[in-house]
C-alpha positions as CSV (number, residue, x, y, z in Angstrom):
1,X,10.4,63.8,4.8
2,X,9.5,63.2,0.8
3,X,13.1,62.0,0.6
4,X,12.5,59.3,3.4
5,X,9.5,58.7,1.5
6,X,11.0,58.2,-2.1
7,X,13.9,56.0,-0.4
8,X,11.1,53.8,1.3
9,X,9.4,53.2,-2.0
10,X,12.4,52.7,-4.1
11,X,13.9,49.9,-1.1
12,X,10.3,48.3,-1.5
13,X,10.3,48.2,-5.0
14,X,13.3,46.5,-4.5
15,X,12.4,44.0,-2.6
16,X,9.2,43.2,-4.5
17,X,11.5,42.6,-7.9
18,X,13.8,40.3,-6.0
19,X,11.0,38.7,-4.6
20,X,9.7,38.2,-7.6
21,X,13.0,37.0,-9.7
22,X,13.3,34.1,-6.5
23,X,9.9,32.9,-7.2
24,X,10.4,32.6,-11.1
25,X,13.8,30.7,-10.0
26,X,12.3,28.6,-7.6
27,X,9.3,27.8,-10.5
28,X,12.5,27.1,-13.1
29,X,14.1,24.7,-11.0
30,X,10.9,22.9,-10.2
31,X,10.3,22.0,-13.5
32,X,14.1,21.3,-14.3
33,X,13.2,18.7,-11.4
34,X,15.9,18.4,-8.6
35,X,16.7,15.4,-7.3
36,X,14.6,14.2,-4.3
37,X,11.3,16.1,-5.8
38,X,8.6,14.1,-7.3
39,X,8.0,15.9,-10.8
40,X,4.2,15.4,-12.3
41,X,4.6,13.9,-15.8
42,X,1.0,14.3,-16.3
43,X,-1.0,16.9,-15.7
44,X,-4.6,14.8,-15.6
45,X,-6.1,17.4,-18.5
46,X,-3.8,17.5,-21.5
47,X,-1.0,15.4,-22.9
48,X,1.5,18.5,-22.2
49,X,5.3,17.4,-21.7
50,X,4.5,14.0,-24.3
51,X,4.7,13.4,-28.0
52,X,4.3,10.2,-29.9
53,X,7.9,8.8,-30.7
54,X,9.0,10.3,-33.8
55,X,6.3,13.1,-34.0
56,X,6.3,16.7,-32.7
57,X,3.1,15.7,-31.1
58,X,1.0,14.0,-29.0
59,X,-1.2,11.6,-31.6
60,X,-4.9,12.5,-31.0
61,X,-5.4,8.8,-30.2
62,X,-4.1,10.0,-26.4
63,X,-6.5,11.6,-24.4
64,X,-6.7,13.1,-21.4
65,X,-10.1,11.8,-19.7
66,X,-11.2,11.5,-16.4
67,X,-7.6,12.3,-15.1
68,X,-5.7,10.1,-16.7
69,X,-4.6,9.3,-20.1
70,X,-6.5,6.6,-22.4
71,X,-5.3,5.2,-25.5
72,X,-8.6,4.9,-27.5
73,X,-7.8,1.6,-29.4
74,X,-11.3,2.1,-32.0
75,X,-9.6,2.8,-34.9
76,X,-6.5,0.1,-35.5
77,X,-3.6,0.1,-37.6
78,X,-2.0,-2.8,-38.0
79,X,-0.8,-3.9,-34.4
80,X,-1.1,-0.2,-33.2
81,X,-4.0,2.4,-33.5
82,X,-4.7,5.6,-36.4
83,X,-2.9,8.4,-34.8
84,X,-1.3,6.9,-31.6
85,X,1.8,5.7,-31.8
86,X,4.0,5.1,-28.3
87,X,3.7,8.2,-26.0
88,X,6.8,9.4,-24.6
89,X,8.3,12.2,-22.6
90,X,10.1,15.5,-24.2
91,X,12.6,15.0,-21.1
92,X,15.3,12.2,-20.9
93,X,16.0,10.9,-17.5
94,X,18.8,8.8,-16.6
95,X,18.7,8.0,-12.6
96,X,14.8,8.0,-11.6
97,X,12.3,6.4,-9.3
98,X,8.7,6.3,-12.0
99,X,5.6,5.8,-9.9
100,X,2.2,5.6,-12.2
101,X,-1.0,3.7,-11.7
102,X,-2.2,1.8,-15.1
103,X,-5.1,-0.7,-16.1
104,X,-6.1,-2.2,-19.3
105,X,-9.0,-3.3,-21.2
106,X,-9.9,-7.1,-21.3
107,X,-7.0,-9.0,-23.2
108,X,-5.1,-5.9,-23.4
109,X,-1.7,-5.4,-24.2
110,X,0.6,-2.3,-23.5
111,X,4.0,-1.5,-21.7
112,X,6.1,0.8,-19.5
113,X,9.3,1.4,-21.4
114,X,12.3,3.4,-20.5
115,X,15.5,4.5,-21.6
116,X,13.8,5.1,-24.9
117,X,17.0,7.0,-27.2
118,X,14.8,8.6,-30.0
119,X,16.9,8.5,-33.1
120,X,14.2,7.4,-35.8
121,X,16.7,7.2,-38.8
122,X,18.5,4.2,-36.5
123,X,15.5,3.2,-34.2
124,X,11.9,2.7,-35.8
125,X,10.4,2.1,-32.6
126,X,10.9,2.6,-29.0
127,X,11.3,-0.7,-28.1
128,X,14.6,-0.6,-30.3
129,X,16.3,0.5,-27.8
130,X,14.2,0.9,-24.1
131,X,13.4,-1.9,-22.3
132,X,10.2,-2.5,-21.0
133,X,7.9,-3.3,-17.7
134,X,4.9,-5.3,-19.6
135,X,1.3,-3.8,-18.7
136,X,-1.0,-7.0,-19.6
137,X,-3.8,-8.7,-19.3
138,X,-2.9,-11.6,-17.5
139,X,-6.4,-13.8,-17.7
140,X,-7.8,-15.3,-14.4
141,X,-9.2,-18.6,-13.9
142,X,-11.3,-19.4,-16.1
143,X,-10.9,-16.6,-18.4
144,X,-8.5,-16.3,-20.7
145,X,-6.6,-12.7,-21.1
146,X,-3.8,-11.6,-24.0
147,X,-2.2,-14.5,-25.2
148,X,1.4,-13.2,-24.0
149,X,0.1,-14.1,-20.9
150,X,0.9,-17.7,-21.6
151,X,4.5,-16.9,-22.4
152,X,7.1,-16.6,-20.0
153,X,8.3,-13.0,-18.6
154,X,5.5,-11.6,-21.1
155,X,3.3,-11.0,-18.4
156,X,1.9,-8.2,-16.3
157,X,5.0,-6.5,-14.2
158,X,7.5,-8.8,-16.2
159,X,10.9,-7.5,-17.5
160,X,9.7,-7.7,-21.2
161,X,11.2,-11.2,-22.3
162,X,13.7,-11.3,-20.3
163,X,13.1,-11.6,-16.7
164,X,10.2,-13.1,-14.8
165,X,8.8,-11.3,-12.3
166,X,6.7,-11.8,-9.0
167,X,3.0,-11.7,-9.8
168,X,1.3,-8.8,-8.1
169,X,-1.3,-7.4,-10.5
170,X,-4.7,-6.8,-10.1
171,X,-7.8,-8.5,-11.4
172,X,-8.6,-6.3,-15.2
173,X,-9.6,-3.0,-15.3
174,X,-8.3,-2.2,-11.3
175,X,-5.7,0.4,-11.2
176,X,-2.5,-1.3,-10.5
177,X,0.9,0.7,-9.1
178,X,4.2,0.4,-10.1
179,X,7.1,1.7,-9.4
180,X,10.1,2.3,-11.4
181,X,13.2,2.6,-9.5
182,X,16.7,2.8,-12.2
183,X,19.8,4.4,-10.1
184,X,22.6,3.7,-11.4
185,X,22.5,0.8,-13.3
186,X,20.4,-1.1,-10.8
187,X,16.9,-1.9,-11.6
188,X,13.7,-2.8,-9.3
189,X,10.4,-3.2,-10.2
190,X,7.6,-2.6,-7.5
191,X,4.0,-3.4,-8.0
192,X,0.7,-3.0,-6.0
193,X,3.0,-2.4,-2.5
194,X,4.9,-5.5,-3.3
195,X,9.3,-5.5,-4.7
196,X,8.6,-8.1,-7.8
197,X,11.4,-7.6,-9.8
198,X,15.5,-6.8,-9.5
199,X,18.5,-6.9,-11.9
200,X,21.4,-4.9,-13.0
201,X,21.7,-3.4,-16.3
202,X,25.0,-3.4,-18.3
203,X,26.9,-6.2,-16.8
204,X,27.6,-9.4,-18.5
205,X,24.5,-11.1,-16.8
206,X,22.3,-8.3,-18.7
207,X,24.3,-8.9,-21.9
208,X,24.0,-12.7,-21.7
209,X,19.9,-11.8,-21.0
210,X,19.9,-9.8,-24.2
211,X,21.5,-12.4,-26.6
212,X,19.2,-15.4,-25.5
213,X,16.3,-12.7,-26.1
214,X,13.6,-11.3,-28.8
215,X,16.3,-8.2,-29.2
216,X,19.3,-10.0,-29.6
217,X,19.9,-8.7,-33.1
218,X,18.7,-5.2,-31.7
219,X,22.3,-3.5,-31.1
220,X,21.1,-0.5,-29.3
221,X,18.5,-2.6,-27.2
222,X,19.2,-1.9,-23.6
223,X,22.4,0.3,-24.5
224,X,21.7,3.5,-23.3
225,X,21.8,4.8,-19.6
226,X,19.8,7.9,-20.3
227,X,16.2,8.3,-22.7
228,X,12.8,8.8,-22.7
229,X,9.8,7.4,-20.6
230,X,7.3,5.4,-23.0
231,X,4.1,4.3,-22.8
232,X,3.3,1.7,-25.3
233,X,0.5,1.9,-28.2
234,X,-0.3,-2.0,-28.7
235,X,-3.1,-1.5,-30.3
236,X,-5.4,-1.7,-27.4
237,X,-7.4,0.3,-24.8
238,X,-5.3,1.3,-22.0
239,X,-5.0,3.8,-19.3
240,X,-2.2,5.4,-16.8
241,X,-2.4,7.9,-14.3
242,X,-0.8,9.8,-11.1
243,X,2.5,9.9,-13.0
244,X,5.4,11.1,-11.2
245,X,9.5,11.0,-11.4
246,X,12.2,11.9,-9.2
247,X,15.8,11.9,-10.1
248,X,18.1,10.3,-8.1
């Protein structure tokens, strides 16, 4: 009978190390992200999983409020802010659908920007090399907002000066959502339910974009097929929220 006993015991603590072992697996992979799983980016408290480009850390401009994260914009430098600097991700993604929510201050500037390689003895900033979805204010009648918003494809949802997309944003300070979508060299911007914005990367059309553009003498601009995700310090009051990827 005791050796029944000891068996049972021994089999069940078995079972409860194996058991144990699968669930630290299953909690590896999930933060490896598989594809098909929406992986949080942002954990609505902290700025775990973020640095500022170039730094260890996240700059103590960013801050996790109310669930989402705020560039507070009260102390500028230059064109960006005393201890911010663009946010981006410790991961690198190369296929991914990016869903976030953002909204900005009046005449507010900021940006979405991906494929971000950070090498900052070649690249100063991350627009060196990512291109970006502009996050704007775009004005409303009668109001002016960020003077971009006068310039073609420098406005809210555009392919940073180089493609114009369809106008979908939200009045200022309402939550907008985008998506992201960049499989495989194709790229489609989504915004507030509606598809604004579609192109292909690395072809001859996206070279011929490039050279008639602000980064023409930018070699690595719009090079590389896998980076960082950035969100852009422009110096103003911004905020983003529900972040999520899935790699494709």
């Amino acid at each position: 009978m005791q050796k029944i006993l000891f068996a049972a015991l021994v089999a069940g603590a078995i079972s409860c190390s194996t058991g144990r072992q699968n669930s630290n697996m299953t909690n590896d992979n999930t933060s490896a992200g598989k594809a098909d799983e929406w992986i949080p980016l942002f954990d609505g408290k902290t700025t775990k999983g973020w640095h500022s480009y170039g730094k260890a850390t996240a700059g103590k401009a960013w801050k996790a409020e109310n669930g989402a994260l705020r560039l507070d914009a009260a102390s500028k430098k230059d064109w960006q802010v005393a201890e911010g600097g663009d946010l981006v991700t410790d991961e690198e993604f190369e296929n991914f659908h990016l869903k976030l929510e953002w909204k900005v201050a009046p005449k507010a500037n900021s940006g979405i920007i991906f494929f971000v390689h950070e090498d900052t003895s070649k690249y100063r900033y991350t627009w060196h090399t990512g291109p970006e979805m502009q996050v704007l204010d775009n004005g409303e009648a009668g109001r002016d907002g960020h003077p971009d918003a006068k310039i073609t494809s420098h406005r809210a949802g555009d392919l940073y000066d180089l493609i114009v997309s369809k106008e979908a944003v939200k009045p200022v300070g309402e939550w907008n959502q985008i998506e992201l979508v960049a499989n495989k060299g194709k790229l489609d911007f989504y915004m507030n339910g509606q598809h604004t914005l579609s192109t292909t990367m690395w072809d001859d059309n996206w070279n011929a974009l490039v050279a008639k553009s602000k980064f023409k003498a930018m070699k690595g601009f719009g090079t590389f097929r896998k980076g960082r995700i950035g969100l852009q310090d422009h110096g103003d009051d911004v905020w983003f929220r529900n972040i999520v990827i899935k790699r494709l």
